[in-house]
C-alpha positions as CSV (number, residue, x, y, z in Angstrom):
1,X,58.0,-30.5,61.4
2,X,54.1,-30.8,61.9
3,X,54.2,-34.6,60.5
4,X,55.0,-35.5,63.6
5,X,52.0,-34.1,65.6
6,X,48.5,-35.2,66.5
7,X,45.4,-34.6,64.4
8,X,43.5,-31.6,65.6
9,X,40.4,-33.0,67.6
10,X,36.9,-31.3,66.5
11,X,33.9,-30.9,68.4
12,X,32.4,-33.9,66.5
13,X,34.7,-36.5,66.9
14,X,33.5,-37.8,70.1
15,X,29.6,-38.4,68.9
16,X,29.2,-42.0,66.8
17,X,27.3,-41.6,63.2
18,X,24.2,-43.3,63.3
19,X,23.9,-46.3,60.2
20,X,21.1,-47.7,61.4
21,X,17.8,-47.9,59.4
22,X,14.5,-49.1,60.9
23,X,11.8,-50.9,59.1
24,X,7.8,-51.7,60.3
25,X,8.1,-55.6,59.8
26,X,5.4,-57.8,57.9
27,X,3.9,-61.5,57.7
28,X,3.0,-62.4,54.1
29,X,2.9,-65.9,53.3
30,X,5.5,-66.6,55.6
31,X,8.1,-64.4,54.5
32,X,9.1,-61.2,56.5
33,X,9.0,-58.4,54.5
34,X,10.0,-54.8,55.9
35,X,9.2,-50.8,55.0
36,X,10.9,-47.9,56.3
37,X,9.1,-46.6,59.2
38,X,9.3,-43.3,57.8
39,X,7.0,-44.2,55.1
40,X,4.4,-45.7,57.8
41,X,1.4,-43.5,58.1
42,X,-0.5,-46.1,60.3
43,X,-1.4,-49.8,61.1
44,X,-4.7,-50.7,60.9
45,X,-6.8,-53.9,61.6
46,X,-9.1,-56.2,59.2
47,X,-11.2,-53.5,57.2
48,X,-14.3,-53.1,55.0
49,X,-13.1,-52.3,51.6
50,X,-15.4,-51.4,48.8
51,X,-14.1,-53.3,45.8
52,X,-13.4,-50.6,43.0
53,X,-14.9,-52.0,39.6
54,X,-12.7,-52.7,36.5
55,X,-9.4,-52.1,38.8
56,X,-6.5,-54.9,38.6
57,X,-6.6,-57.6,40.9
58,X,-4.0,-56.3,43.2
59,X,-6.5,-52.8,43.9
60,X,-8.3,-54.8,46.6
61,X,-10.7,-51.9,46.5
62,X,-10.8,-48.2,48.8
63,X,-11.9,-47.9,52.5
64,X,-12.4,-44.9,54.7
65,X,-9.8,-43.8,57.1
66,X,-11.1,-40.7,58.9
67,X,-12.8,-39.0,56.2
68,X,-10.1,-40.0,53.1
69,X,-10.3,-42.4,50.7
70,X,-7.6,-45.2,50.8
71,X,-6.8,-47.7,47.9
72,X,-6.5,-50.9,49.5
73,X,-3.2,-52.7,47.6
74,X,-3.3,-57.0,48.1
75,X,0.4,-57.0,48.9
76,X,0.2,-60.8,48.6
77,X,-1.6,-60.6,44.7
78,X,0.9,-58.1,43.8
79,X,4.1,-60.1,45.0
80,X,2.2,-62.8,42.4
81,X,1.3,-65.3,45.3
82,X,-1.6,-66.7,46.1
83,X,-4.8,-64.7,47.7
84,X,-5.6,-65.0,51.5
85,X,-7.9,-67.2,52.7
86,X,-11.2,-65.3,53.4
87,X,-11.2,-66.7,56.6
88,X,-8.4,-65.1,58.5
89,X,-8.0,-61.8,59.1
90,X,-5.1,-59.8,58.1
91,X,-3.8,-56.6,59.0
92,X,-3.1,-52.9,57.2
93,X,0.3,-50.7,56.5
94,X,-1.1,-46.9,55.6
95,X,1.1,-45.3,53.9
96,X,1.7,-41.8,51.9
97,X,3.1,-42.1,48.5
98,X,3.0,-38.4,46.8
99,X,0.0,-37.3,49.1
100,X,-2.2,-40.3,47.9
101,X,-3.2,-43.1,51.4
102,X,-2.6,-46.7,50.2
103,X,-3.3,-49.5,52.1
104,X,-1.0,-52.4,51.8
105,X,-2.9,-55.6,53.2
106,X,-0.8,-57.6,54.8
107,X,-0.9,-61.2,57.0
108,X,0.4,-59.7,59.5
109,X,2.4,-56.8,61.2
110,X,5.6,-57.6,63.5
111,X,7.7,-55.3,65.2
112,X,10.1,-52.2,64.0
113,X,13.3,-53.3,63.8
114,X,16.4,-51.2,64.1
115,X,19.0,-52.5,61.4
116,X,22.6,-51.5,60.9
117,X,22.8,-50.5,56.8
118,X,26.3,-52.3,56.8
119,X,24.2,-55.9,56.9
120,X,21.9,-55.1,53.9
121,X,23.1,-57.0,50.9
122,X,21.8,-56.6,47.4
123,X,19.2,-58.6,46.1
124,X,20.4,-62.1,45.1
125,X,20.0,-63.1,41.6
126,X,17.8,-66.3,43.6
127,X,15.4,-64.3,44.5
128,X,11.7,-64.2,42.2
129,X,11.8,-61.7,39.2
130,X,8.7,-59.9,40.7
131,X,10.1,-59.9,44.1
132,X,13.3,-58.4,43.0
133,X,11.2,-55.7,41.4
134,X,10.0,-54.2,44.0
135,X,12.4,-54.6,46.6
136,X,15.4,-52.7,47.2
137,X,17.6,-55.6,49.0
138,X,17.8,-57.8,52.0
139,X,18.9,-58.2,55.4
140,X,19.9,-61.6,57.0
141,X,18.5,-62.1,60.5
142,X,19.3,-65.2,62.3
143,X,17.9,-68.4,59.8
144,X,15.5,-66.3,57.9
145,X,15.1,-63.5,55.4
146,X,13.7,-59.5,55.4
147,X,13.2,-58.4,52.2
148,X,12.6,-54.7,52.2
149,X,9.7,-53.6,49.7
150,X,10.4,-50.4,48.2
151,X,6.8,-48.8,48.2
152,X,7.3,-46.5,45.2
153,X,8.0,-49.7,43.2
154,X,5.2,-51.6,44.8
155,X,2.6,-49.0,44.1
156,X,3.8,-48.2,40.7
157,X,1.2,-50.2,38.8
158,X,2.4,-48.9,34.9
159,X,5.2,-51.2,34.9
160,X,3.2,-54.7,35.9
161,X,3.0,-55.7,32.5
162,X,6.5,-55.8,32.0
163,X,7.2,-57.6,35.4
């Protein structure tokens, strides 16, 4: 009977589902790391930031971005590396986690890449323990690594302790 004759074609069939993500890439210690672009509010140069007095070593201090006040997050002291040397200059990620600025310093800021989400790949059990934490996974791209930093995560200073 109808077993025997073609699907019924709809008016969607002929556009392709886009399963692409794309992330801001970053320089830290010469490892790419990446951020949905989504979450990017700006990129900003080498900035004068007021350190903040009795905050943990990550909360590189606050600056002033048109009129607001921005904590300044040392992405490299929070991924438990070792601090930047004071003479070169990184660069900035604003972004907007529940309405508050961060800054996340940074070496250095690439380009956005566009990433199909059928290459991300969990995070191996290789990777550090703090680096796991506040990442959601990884992408392979040609030799070397992106990992993707989850912001929330990164920002969330409560669980450091336990990390």
């Amino acid at each position: 009977m109808s077993a025997n004759l073609p699907a019924k074609k709809t008016k969607y069939d002929d556009f392709a589902i886009n399963a692409n993500e794309d992330f801001v890439t970053m320089m830290i210690a010469d490892q790419l790391f990446g951020i949905p672009v989504l979450q990017v509010q700006d990129v900003l140069g080498n900035q004068r930031i007021t350190r903040i007095p009795l905050a943990p070593p990550e909360v590189a201090g606050s600056l002033n971005l048109r009129g607001r006040i921005v904590t300044a997050i040392d992405v490299r002291l929070r991924l438990g590396l070792p601090a930047r040397a004071k003479d070169k200059p990184g660069m900035s990620i604003v972004v907007d986690l529940r309405g508050e600025l961060y800054s996340l310093m940074v070496d250095g800021v690439g380009e956005v890449l566009s990433l199909s989400s059928d290459d991300f790949e969990r995070n191996p059990s290789t990777l550090d323990v703090r680096w796991r934490e506040l990442s959601t996974g990884i992408y392979r791209l040609n030799g070397t690594l992106l990992v993707v930093l989850d912001v929330s995560r990164l920002l969330n200073f409560a669980n450091l302790e336990a990390v």
